[in-house]
C-alpha positions in Angstrom: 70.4 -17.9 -17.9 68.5 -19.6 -20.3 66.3 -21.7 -17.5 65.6 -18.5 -15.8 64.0 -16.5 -19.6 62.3 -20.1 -19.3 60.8 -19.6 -16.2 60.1 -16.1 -16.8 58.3 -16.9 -19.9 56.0 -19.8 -18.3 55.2 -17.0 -15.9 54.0 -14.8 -18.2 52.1 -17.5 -20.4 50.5 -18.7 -16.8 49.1 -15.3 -16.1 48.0 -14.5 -19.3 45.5 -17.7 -19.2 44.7 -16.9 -15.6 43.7 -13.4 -16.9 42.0 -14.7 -20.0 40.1 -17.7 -18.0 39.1 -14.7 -15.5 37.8 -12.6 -17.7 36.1 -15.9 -19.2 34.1 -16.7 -16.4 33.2 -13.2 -15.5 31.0 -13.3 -18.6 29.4 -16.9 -18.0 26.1 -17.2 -17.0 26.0 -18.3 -13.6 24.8 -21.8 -13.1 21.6 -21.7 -10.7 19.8 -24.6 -9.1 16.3 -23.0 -9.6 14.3 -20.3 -11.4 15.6 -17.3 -9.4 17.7 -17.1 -6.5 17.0 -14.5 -3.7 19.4 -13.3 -1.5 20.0 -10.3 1.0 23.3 -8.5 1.4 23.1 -7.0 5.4 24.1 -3.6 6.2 28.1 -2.9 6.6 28.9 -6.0 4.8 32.2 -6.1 3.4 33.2 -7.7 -0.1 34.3 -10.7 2.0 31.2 -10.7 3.8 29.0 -10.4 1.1 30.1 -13.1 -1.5 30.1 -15.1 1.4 26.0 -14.1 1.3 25.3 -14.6 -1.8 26.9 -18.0 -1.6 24.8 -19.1 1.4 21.7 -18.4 -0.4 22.8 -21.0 -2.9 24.7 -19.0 -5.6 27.6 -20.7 -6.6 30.3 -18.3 -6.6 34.1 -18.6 -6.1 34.3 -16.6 -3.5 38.1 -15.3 -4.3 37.3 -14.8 -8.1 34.3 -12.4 -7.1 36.0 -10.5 -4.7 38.8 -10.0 -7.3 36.1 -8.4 -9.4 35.0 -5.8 -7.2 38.2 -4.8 -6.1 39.7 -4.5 -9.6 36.8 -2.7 -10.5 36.8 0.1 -7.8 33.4 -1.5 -6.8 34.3 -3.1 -3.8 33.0 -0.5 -1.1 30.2 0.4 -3.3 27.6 -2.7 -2.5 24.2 -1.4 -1.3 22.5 -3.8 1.4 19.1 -5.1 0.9 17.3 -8.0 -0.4 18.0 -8.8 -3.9 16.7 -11.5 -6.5 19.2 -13.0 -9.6 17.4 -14.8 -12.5 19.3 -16.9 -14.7 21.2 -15.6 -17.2 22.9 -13.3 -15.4 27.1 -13.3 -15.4 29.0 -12.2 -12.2 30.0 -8.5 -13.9 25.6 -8.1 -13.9 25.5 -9.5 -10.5 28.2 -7.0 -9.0 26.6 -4.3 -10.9 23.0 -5.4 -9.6 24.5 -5.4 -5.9 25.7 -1.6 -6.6 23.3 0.1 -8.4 21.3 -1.3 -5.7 18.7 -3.0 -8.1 16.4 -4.7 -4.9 13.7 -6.9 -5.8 10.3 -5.8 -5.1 7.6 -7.2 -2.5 3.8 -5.6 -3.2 1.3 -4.9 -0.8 -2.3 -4.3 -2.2 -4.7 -2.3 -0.4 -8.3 -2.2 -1.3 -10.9 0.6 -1.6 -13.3 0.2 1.3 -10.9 -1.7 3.9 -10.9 -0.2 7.3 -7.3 0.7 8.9 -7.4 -2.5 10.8 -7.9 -4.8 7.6 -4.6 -2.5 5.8 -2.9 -3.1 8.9 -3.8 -6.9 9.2 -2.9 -7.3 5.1 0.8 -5.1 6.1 1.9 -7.2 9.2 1.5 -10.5 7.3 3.8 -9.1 4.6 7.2 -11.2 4.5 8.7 -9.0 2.4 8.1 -5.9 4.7 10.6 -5.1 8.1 8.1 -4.9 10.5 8.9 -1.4 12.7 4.7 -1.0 13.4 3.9 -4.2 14.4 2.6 -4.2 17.7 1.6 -0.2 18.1 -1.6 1.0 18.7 -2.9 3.5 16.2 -1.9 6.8 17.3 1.7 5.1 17.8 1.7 4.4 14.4 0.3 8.0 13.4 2.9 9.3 15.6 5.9 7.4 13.9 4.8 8.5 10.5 4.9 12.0 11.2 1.0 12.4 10.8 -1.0 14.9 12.4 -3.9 12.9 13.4 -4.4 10.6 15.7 -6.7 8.3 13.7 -5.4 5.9 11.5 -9.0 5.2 10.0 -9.6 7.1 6.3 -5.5 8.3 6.3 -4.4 6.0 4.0 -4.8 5.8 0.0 -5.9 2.8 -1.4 -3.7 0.7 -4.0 -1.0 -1.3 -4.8 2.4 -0.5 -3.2 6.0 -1.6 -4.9 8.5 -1.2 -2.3 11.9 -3.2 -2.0 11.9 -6.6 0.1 13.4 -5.8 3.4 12.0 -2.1 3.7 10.0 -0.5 6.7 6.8 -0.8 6.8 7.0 2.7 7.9 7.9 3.8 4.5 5.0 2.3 2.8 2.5 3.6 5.6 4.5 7.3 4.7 3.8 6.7 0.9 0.1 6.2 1.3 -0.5 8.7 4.0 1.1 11.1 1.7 -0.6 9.8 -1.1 -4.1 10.3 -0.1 -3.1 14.0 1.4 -2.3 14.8 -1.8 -5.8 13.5 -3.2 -7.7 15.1 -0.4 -6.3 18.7 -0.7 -6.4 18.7 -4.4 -9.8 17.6 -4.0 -10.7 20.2 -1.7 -9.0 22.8 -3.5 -11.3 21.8 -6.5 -14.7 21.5 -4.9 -18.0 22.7 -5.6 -19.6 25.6 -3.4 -21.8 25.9 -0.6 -20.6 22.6 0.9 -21.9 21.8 4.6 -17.9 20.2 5.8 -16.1 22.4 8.4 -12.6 21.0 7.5 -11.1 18.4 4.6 -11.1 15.9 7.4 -15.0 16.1 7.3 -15.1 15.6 3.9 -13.1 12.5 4.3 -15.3 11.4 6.6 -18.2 11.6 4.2 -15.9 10.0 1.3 -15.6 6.9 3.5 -19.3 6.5 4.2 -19.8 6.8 0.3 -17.3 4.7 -0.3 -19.5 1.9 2.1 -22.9 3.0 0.7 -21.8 2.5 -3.0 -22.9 -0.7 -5.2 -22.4 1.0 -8.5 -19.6 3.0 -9.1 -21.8 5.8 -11.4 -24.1 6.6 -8.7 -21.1 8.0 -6.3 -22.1 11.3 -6.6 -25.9 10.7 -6.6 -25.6 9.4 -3.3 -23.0 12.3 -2.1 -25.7 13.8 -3.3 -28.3 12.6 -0.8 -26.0 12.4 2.4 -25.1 16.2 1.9 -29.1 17.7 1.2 -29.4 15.3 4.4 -26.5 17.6 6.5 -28.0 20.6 5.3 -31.3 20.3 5.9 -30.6 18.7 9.4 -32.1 15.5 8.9 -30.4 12.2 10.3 -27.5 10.5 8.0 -29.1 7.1 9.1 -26.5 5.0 7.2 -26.0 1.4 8.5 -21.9 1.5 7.5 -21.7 4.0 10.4 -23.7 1.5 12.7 -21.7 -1.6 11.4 -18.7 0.3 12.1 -19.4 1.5 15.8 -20.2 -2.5 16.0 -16.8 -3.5 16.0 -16.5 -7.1 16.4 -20.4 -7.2 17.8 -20.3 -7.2 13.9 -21.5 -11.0 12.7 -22.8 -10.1 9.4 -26.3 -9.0 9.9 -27.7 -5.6 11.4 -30.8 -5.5 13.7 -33.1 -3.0 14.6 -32.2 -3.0 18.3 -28.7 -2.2 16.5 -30.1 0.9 15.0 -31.0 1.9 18.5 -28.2 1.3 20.3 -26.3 4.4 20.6 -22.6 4.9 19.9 -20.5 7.5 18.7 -21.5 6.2 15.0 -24.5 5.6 15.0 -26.1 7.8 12.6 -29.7 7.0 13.9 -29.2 8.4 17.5 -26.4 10.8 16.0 -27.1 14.4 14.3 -23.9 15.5 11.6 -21.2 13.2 10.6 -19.1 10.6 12.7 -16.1 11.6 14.5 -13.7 9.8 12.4 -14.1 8.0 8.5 -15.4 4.2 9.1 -13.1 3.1 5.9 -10.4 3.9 3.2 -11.9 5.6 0.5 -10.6 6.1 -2.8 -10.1 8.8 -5.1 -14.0 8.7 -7.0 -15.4 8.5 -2.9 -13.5 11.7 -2.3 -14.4 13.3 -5.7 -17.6 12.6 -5.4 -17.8 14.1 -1.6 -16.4 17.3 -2.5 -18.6 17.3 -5.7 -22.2 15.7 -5.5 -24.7 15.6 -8.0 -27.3 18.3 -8.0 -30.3 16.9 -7.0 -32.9 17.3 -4.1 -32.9 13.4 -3.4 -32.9 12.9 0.5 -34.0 8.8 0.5 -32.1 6.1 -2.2 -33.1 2.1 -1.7 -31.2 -0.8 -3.4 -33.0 -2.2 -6.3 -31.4 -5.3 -6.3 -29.7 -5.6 -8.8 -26.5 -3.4 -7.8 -28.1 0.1 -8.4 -30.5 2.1 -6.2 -33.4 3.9 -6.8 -33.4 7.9 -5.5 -36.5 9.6 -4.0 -37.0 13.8 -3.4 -39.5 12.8 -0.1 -40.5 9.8 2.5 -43.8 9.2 0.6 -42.0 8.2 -2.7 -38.9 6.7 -1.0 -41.8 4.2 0.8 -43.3 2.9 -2.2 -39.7 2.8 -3.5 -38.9 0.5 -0.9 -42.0 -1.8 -0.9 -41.6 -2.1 -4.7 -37.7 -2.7 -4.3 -37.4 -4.6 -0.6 -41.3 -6.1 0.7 
């Protein structure tokens, strides 16, 4: 009797310190090789499946002993896939609770004021933190995918920096900065001044990315909104060389020539009357301001004096000696 009370006590005593060095280690830091370790938990991972993760991208975890945790817990079918990153510091209990909250690190794409669709698109597919679902589409398959109700890709998209968790579509981020610059177009529209010569937002868009092209300093936006929209009323030519450059395409190699400015495609503004069919870039918020709201002026000429700003004329006779004082 007395061996078996014994025995029954060293039970007891043996679980207690298996409880106690449990609950010990779940509050250690865990011991990483490096900085930050990232790892990816994939979708319908179990418990089992997912320690085993986490250990594979070079976490050291006993695999029983974290299991245990999120099963006495009540956490154990609560993990969220998705790619995750664990700094030092951090105990098992904060790495469990990272995994269910569902705290993913971040990748970033930055997209710049001015880019045309194919440089966002180029900048996108060489993300490694982005699930590539676009890659490959043309355009209007990628407009279609979205939900979008244009064809065109070109002007659609809002420029700036996306946050978005490693592993995610790149369909959500295209989503988020379609809807983004919607957003800035129709409040934009709703707010803009009268007797405007655009037919539809979509023109105004068109004219935000050609200011967005034509602008060296960022004041003088709406002066040369300004010019572009006197030009549309009174019928004269747009004659902007971003619209040439863009109807280019790759012909593009840095420099424009004057049989350029003759060759006629569906953007160039020298052989074309009105606006382009489509924007020639991504503008920004300003561009689009500035479209819907020019500066009242009668200026109908402006010539780079350079030195980043440009010099505004009301006729050809002073925009000429504009441009031999500025240019010859």
């Amino acid at each position: 009797m007395r061996l078996i009370k014994t025995l029954f006590l060293l039970c007891l005593l043996s679980g207690a310190a298996a409880i106690a060095g449990f609950i010990y280690w779940t509050e250690q830091p865990i011991a990483l090789a490096s900085a930050s370790v990232e790892f990816t938990i994939k979708p319908g991972s179990g418990v089992r499946s997912a320690t085993k993760q986490i250990q594979d991208a070079g976490i050291p975890l006993p695999p029983f002993a974290f299991e245990m945790l999120a099963r006495a817990t009540g956490k154990a079918n609560k993990l969220k896939a998705g790619s995750y990153e664990l700094l030092p510091g951090k105990n098992p209990v904060e790495l469990l609770d990272k995994i269910v909250n569902g705290d993913f690190s971040q990748g970033s794409v930055a997209i710049i004021e001015g880019w045309t669709f194919a440089q966002m698109r180029k900048v996108i597919d060489a993300s490694t933190a982005l699930k590539h679902d676009t890659k490959g589409l043309t355009d209007a398959e990628l407009m279609k995918k979205i939900g979008a109700e244009f064809n065109a890709g070109e002007g659609m998209f809002f420029p700036d920096t996306y946050l978005f968790a490693k592993g995610s579509s790149d369909i959500q981020l295209y989503q988020q900065a379609y809807a983004s610059q919607l957003k800035r177009l129709n409040d934009a529209w709703e707010a803009r001044a009268a007797n405007l010569p655009y037919q539809s937002k979509y023109e105004a868009l068109i004219m935000a990315s050609i200011i967005e092209k034509e602008t060296g300093q960022p004041s003088e936006r709406a002066q040369i909104a300004s010019v572009f929209v006197n030009r549309l009323k009174t019928g004269m030519l747009l004659q902007t060389d971003p619209t040439v450059i863009y109807g280019m395409g790759e012909k593009y190699q840095g420099k424009i020539y004057k049989r350029d400015l003759l060759t006629d495609t569906p953007y160039n503004t020298y052989t074309r009357a009105g606006l382009p069919p489509t924007p020639i870039a991504l503008p920004g918020l300003a561009s689009i301001t500035a479209a819907l709201n020019p500066a009242r002026s009668d200026a109908l000429y402006f010539v780079a004096r350079g030195d980043g700003t440009s010099h505004f004329s009301e006729n050809l006779s002073e925009h000429n000696r504009a441009v031999n004082k500025y240019q010859r």
